[in-house]
C-alpha positions in Angstrom: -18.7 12.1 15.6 -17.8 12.5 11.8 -14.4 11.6 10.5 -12.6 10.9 7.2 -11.9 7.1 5.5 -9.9 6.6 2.5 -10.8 4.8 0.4 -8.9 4.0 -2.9 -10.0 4.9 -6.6 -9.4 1.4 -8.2 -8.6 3.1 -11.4 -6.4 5.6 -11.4 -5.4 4.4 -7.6 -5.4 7.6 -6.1 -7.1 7.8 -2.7 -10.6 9.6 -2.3 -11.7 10.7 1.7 -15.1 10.1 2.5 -16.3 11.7 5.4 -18.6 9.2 7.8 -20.6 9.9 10.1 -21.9 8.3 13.8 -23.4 5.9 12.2 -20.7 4.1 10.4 -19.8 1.3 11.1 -16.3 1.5 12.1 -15.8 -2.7 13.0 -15.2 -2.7 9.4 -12.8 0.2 9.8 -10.7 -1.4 12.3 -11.1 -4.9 11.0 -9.5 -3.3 7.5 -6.9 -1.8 9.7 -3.2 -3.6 10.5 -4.3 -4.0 14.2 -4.9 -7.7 13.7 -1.7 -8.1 11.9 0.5 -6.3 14.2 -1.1 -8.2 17.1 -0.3 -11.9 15.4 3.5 -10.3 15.1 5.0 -12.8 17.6 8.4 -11.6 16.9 6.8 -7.8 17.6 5.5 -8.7 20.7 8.1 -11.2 22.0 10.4 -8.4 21.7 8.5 -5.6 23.0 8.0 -7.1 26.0 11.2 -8.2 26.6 12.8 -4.5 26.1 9.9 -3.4 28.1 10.5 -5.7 31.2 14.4 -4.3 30.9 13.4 -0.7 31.1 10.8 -1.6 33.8 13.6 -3.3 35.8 16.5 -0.6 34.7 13.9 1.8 36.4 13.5 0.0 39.8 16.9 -0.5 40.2 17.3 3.6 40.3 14.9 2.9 43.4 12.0 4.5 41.4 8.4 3.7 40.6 8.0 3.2 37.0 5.5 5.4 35.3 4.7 4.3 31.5 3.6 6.2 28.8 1.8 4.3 26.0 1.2 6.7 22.5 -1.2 5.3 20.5 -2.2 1.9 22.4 -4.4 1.0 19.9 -6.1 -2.1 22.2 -3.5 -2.0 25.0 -1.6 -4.7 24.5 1.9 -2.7 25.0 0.4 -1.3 28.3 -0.5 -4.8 29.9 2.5 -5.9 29.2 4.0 -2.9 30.8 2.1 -3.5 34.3 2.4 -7.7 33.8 6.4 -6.8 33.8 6.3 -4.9 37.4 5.5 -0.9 36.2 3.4 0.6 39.0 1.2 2.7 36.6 0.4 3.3 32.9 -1.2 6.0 30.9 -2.3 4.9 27.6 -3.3 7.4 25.0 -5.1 6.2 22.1 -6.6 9.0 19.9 -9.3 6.8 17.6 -12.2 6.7 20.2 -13.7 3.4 18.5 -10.3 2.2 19.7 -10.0 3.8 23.0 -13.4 2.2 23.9 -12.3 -1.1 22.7 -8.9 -0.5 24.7 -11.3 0.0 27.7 -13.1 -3.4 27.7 -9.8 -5.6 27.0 -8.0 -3.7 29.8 -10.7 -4.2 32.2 -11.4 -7.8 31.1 -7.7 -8.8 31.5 -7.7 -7.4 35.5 -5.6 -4.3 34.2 -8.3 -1.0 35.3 -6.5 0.2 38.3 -3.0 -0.1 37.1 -3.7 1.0 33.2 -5.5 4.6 32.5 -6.9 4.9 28.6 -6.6 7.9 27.9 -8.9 9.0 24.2 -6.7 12.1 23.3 -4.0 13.3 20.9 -0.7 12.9 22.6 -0.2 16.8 22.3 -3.4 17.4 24.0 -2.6 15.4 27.2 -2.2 17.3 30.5 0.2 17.1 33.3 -0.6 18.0 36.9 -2.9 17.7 40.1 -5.6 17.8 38.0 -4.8 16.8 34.6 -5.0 13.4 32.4 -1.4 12.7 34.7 -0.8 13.4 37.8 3.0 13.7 36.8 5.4 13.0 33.9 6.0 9.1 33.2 10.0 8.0 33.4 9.3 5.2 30.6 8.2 6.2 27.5 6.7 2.7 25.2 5.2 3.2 21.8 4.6 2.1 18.2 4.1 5.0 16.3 6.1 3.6 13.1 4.6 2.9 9.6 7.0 1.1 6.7 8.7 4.1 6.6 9.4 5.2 9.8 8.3 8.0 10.4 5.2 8.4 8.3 2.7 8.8 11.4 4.0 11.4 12.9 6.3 9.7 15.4 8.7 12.6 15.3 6.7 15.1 16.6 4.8 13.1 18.7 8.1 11.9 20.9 9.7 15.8 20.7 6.0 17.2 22.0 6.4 13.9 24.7 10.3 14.6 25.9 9.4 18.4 26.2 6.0 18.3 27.9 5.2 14.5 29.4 8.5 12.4 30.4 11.1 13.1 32.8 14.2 13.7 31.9 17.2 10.8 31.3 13.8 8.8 31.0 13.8 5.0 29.3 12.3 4.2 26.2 10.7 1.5 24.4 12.1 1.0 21.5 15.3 2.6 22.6 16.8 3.3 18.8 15.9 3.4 15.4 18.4 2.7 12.6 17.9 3.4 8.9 19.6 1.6 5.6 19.2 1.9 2.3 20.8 0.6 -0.9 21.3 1.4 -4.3 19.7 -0.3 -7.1 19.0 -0.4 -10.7 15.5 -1.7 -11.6 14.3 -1.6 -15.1 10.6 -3.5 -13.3 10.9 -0.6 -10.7 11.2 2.2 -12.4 8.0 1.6 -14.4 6.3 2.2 -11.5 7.4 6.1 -11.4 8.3 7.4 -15.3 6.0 6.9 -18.0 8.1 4.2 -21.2 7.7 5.0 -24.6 4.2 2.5 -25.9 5.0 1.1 -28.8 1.8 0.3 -31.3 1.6 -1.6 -34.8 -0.1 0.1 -37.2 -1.1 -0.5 -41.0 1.4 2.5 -42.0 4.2 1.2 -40.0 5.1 1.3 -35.9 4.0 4.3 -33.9 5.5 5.2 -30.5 3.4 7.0 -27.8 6.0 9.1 -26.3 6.3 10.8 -22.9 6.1 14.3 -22.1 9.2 16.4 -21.2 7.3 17.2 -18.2 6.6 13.7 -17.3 10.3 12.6 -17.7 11.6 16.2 -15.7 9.5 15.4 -12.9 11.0 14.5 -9.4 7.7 12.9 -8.8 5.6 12.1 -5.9 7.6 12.3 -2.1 5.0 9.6 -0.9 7.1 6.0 -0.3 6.1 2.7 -1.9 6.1 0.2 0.5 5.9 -3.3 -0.6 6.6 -6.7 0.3 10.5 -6.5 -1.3 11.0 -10.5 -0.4 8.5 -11.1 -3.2 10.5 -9.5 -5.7 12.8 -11.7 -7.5 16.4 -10.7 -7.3 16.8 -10.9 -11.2 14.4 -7.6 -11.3 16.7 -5.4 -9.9 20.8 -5.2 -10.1 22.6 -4.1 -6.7 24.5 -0.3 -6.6 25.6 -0.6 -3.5 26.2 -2.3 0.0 23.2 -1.6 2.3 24.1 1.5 4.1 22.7 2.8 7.3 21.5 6.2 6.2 20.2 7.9 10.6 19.7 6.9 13.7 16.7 8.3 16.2 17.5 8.0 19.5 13.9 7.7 21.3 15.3 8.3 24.7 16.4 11.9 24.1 14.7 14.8 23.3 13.7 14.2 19.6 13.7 17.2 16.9 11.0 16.7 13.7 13.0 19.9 12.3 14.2 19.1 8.7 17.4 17.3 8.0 19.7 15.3 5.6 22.8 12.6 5.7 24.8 11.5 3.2 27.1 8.4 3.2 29.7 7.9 1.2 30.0 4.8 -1.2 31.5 3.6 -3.7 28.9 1.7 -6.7 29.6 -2.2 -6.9 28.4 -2.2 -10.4 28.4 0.5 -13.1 24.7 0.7 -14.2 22.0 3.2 -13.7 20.9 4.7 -10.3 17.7 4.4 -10.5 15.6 3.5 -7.2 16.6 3.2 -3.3 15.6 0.0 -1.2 15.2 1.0 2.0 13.6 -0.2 5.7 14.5 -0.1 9.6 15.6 -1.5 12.6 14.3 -0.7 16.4 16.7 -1.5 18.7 14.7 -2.5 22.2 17.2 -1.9 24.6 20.4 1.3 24.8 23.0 -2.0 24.0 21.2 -3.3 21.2 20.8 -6.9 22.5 16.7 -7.2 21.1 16.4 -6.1 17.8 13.8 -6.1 15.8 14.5 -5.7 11.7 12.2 -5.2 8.4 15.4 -6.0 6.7 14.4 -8.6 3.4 16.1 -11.8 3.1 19.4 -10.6 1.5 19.9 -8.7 3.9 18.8 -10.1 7.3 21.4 -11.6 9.8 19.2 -14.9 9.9 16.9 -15.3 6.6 15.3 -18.7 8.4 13.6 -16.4 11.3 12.3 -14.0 8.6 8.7 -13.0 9.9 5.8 -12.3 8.1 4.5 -9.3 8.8 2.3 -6.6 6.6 1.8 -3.4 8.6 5.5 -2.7 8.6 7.3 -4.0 4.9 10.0 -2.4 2.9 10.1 0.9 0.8 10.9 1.8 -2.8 12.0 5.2 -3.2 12.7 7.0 -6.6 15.3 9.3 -7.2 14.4 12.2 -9.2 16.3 11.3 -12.3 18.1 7.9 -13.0 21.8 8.6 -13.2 24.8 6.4 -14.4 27.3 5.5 -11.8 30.6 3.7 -12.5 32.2 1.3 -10.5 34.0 2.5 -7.8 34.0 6.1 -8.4 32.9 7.0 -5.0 29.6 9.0 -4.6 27.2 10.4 -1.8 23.8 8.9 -1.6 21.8 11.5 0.9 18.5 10.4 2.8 16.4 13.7 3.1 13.6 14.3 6.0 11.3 16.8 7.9 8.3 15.5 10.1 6.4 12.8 7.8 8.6 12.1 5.2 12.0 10.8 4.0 13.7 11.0 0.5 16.7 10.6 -1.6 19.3 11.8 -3.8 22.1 11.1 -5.5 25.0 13.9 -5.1 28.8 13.9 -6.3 30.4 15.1 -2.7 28.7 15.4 0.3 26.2 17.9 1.3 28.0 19.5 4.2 31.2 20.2 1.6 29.7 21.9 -1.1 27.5 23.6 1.4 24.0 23.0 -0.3 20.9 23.5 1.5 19.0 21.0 2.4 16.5 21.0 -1.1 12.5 21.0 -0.4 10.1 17.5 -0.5 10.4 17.0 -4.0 6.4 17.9 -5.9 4.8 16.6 -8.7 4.0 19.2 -11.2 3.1 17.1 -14.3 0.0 15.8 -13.2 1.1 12.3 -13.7 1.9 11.0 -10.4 -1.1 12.4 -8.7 -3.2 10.8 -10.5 -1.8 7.2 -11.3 -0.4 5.5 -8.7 2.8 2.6 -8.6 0.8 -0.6 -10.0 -1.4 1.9 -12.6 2.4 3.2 -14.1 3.3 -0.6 -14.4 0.0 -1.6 -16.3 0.1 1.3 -18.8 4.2 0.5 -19.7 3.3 -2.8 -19.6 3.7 -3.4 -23.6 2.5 -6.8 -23.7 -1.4 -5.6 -22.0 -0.9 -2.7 -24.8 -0.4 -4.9 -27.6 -3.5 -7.4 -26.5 -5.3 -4.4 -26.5 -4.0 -3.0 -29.8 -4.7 -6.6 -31.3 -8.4 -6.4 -30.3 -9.3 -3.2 -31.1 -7.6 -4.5 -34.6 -10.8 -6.6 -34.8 -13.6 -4.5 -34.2 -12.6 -1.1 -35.7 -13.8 0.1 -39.2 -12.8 3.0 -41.3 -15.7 5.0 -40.0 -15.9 4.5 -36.0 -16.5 6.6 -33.3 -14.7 5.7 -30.3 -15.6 6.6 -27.0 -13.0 5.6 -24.1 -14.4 5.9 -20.6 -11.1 5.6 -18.2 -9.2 8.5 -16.4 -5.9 8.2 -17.8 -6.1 6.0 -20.1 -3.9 5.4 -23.2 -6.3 3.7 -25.0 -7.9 6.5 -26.8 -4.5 6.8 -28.7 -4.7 3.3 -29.6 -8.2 3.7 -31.3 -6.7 6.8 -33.0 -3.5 5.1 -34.6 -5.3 1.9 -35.5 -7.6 4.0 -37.8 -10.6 4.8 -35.7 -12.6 7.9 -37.3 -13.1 9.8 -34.4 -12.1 9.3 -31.0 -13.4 11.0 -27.9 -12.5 10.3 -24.1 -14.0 10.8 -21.1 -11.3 12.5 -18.0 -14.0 12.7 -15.5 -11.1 14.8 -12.8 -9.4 18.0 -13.8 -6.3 16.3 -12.8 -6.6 13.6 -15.8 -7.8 16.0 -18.4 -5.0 18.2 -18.2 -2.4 15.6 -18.0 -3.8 13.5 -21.2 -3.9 16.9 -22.6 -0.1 17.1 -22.3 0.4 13.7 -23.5 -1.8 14.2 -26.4 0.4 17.4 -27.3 3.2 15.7 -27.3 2.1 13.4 -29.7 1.0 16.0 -31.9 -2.6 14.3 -31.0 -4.3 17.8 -29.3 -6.1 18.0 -32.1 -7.4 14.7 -32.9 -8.7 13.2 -29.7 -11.7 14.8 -27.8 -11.5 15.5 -24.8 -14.6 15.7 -22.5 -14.3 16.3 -18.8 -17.4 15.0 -17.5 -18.4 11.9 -15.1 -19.8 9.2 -17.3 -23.0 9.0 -16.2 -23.7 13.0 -16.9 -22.8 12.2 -20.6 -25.0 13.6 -23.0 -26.1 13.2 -26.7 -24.7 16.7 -27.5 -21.8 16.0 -25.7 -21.1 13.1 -27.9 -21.8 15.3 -30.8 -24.6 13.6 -31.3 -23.1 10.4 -32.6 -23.7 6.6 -31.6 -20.4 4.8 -31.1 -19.2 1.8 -31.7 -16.7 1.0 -29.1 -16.9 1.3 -25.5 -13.9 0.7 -23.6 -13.6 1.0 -19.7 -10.6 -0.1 -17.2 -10.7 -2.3 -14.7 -12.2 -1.8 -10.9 -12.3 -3.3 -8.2 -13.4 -3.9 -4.6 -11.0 -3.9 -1.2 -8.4 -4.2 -3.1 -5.0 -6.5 -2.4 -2.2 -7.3 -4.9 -1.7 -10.6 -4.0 1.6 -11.0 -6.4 3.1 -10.4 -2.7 1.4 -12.6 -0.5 2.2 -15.5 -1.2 -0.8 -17.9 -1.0 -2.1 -21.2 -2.4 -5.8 -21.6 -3.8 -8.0 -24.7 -3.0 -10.1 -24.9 -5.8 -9.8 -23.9 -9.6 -11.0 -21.1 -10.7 -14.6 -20.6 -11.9 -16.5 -17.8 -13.2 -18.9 -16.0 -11.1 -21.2 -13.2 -13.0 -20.4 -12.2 -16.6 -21.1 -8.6 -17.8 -21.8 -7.9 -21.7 -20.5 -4.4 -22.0 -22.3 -4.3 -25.3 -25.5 -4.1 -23.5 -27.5 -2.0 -21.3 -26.6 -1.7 -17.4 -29.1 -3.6 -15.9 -31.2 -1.2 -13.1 -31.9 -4.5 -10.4 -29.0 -6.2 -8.8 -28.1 -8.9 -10.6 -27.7 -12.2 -8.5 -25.3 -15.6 -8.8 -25.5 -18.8 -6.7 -23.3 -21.9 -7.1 -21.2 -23.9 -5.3 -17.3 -24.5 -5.7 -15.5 -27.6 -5.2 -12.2 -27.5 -2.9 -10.1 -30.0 -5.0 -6.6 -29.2 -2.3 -6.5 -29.2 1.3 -5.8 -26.7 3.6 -7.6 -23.8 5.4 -9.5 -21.5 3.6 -9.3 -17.3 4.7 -11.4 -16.2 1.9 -12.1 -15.8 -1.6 -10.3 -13.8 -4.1 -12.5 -12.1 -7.2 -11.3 -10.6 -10.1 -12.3 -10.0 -13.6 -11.0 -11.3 -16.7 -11.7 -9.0 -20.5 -12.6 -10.9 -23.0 -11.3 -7.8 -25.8 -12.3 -10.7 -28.7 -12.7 -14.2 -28.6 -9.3 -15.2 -28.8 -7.8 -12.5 -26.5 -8.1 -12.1 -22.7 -6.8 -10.1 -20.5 -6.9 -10.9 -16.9 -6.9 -8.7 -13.8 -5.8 -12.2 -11.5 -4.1 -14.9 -12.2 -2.5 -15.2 -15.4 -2.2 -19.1 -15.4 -3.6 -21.7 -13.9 -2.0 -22.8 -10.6 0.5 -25.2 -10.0 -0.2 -29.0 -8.6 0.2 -27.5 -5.0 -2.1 -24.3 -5.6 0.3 -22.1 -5.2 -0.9 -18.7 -8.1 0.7 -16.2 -10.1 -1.1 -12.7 -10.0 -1.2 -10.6 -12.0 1.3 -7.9 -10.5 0.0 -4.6 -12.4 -3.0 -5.0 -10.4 -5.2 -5.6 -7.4 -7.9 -8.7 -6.4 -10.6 -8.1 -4.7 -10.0 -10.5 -1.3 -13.1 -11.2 1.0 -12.1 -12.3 3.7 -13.7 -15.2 6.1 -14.8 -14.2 9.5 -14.8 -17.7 10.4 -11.7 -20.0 8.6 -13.3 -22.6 6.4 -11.4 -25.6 7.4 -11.4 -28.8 4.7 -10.1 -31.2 7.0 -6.6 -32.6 5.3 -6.7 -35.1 3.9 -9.4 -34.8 2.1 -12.3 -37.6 2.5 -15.2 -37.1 -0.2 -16.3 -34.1 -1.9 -16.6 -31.0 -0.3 -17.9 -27.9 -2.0 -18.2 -24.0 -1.0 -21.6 -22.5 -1.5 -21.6 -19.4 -2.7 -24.3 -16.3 -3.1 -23.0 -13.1 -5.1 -25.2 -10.2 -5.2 -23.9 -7.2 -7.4 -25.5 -3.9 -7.5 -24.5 -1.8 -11.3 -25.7 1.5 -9.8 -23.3 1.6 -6.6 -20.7 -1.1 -7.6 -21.5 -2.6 -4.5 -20.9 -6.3 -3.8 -22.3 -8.4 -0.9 -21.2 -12.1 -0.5 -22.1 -15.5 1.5 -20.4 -18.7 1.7 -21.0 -21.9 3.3 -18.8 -25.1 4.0 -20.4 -28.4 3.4 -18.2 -31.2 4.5 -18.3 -34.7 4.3 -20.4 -35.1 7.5 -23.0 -32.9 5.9 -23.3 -30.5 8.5 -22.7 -26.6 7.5 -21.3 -23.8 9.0 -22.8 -20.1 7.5 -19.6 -17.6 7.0 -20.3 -13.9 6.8 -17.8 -12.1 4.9 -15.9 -9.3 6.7 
């Protein structure tokens, strides 16, 4: 069995598919996966069950056996509770097989096996008849198909293929409804995560501005959403458009069409300002009255922001409109939500689309290069103009009238830097086609094309004669990192100070043998420990760092500010350390780091040593 795994490229953030093979271990798949944190979803799972007891009982009541269908039953937890509230049978389709099997063993281990069929197929590949996967259609349709936005996992055409091939008509569904709302904002922080900002640089001959190309500010951008944990942004970095408007409904107990579609709603702007970006998330309704709903509404905008749950396989979306625009205070306007199978957009239109009769307008596509090849947090760092002036302050230090600069980082903007602060020559390094022809636009319009080499080769294939032959004097490369999380929003609480692990002198040699660290941390707070977070902190000169984690040390309590431009590399516990509160005596975290320079690879072991003395070994996951 081979199949693909994404993995992210921690610099330029775009994602990379590896293909694995049988021998993979895909524990590690799932354990990466959000089926840990959808199961710990109480207010999920209180409410599943309670719309799927209503439909079970809605179903007897007709004087009919209730037959459920479970898409994508990922360990069957939806499908137990299905038979635990009175359903005669369930067919539970799960098309992972590492799942399926796993689905298997907690089914049969619960007492579930003759009232619960696992089924390892596609939904669309499922049979119905004497002798296929059922015997006959279901009359209760159950599943959780839904990613932050929606629809993004196909749920659309997986319920029309199930209303038109597996369920019976006038059937009941669980979720019943799906509601979708959006508002209007303007967001200076926001939008820097989807156009590219003028960089502003010192120089000896005055301030030069690296400026955008025309392309980069025309382009609509990428269609894919940006889904985040919106309670963690602070209300001050965005300014309100608009009420929160519910954009579509899906009614999951009907035949369902993935066709493409649009619909607009009329508003009029609470603020005059610039459009800019659409907030957006969902509601399911469990039941056809509404009585059990679950919402991913944020705090501003949920009925009760006390019973807000934590949850972090479904969060919020960010979606960019294709241009920022200026509204005016109650001049009325039509903001339009856009979709076909997978995905959902938006723009901003002066009447409605059904009066002026446009078509509905394609997925908008990224055709300057940009957006494929940074993602959200990457478009942050690079407009971020205090990193660029650290930067331009340390390369200020180092350079002389006759360097040679090499810069090893797709997409970087830090060849530019060399070259205004005076560097002799400068050459870069875009190892992707994608980044060599999009720094080759931004060079041009800089009026740079000619002044900054460009070599499109992986660094390790570098040769002499591809660096003309020339030693050089600066070596700069971004930041990467391992399982990456951006913990600016989670919030979280550290329980010991920081302390440095392994330190790299880029001025040297790669070392060919792993190179090894062992020490010990103290835990100076209480509380229970789910892992360790590593990141790295560049030392550009001795009196100027810039740090890929926390920016300052934590407060009293613990509790951290991140750095939000970019991610930590979180290893988390398989076992919670657990310094009892309060504490007693010194305890300390043993720690062995092993890094290997030719893969990147980094393997980890920690041990708890508490006041009693005895020690507990923790594998990292």
């Amino acid at each position: 069995m081979k199949i693909f795994c994404g993995r992210a490229n921690p610099t330029t953030g775009s994602v990379e598919w590896l293909e694995e093979d049988e021998h993979y271990d895909y524990h590690q798949e799932i354990a990466r996966s959000s089926y840990a944190d959808m199961l710990h979803d109480k207010d999920r799972n209180i409410k599943y069950y309670q719309g799927i007891r209503a439909a079970v009982s809605r179903v007897k009541d007709r004087g009919q056996k209730a037959l459920v269908l479970d898409i994508g039953t990922g360990t069957g937890l939806l499908s137990m509770m299905a038979v635990t509230a009175g359903a005669d049978f369930c067919y539970a389709i799960e098309v992972f097989k590492p799942m399926a099997e796993a689905a298997v063993k907690i089914v049969e281990k619960n007492g579930f096996s003759d009232k619960i069929k696992v089924i390892n197929k596609h939904s669309t590949e499922v049979t119905v008849g004497p002798d296929g996967d059922m015997p006959c259609r279901a009359n209760i349709l159950i599943t959780e198909l839904f990613d932050t936005e929606l629809i993004g996992e196909g749920a659309l055409p997986s319920y029309e293929h199930a209303h038109r091939h597996l369920m019976q008509e006038d059937c009941e569904a669980v979720p019943h409804r799906a509601t979708i709302y959006a508002q209007l904002v303007e967001s200076r922080r926001m939008w820097s995560w989807n156009k590219l900002f003028p960089v502003r640089v010192q120089t000896s001959l005055g301030e030069q501005v690296i400026v955008p190309p025309l392309e980069l500010e025309r382009c609509p951008g990428a269609p894919s959403v940006y889904d985040i944990q919106l309670n963690q942004v602070s209300p001050t970095d965005f300014t309100v458009l608009s009420d929160v408007l519910p954009m579509f409904s899906v009614d999951f107990s009907k035949q369902v069409s993935s066709s493409a579609a649009c619909y607009s709603r009329q508003f009029e702007p609470l603020a005059s300002g610039q459009a800019q970006v659409v907030l957006s998330w969902w509601d399911i309704e469990m039941d056809p009255e509404g009585k059990t709903r679950c919402t991913m509404a944020p705090f501003w905008a949920h009925e009760d922001p006390q019973e807000l749950q934590w949850r972090d396989h479904w969060m919020q979306c960010v979606y960019f409109l294709p241009q920022e625009e200026p509204v005016v205070q109650g001049s009325a306007l039509c903001l339009v939500a856009h979709h076909d199978d997978y995905c959902v957009w938006y723009s901003l239109q002066r009447t409605s689309p059904q009066k002026n009769g446009r078509t509905h307008p394609a997925r908008p596509v990224c055709d300057c290069q940009a957006h494929l090849l940074w993602n959200r947090p990457r478009f942050g760092e690079i407009n971020d103009q205090h990193r660029t002036d650290q930067y331009a302050q340390a390369l200020r230090t180092v350079l002389k009238p006759d360097s040679i600069c090499l810069c090893v980082s797709d997409g970087s903007l830090l060849s530019m830097l060399a070259h205004y602060l005076g560097a002799e020559q400068v050459l870069t390094i875009e190892s992707s086609a994608a980044s060599h022809r999009l720094m080759k636009k931004i060079f041009k319009a800089n009026h740079l094309e000619d002044k900054i080499n460009v070599i499109e080769k992986r660094p390790e294939l570098l040769t002499s004669e591809d660096l003309e032959g020339k030693k050089h004097a600066l070596d700069f490369r971004e930041s990467k990192e391992a399982e990456p999380h951006p913990l600016w929003e989670y919030p979280c609480r550290s329980l010991s100070d920081p302390q440095q692990i392994l330190a790299f002198d880029f001025r040297q040699p790669v070392p060919p043998q792993p190179v090894r660290a062992e020490g010990s941390i103290e835990l100076t707070r209480p509380g229970r420990s789910h892992g360790a977070v590593l990141w790295m902190e560049y030392h550009l000169t001795p009196d100027s760092t810039i740090s890929t984690g926390l920016l300052k040390p934590a407060e009293d309590k613990g509790y951290c500010c991140w750095n939000p431009h970019c991610k930590q590399a979180v290893y988390f516990f398989s076992t919670m350390l657990d310094p009892r509160a309060p504490l007693g005596g010194p305890q300390t975290v043993s720690y062995t780091v092993e890094f290997q320079p030719l893969t990147g690879d980094v393997s980890m072991d920690f041990t708890l040593t508490d006041t009693l003395g005895d020690g507990h070994g923790l594998t990292l996951l």
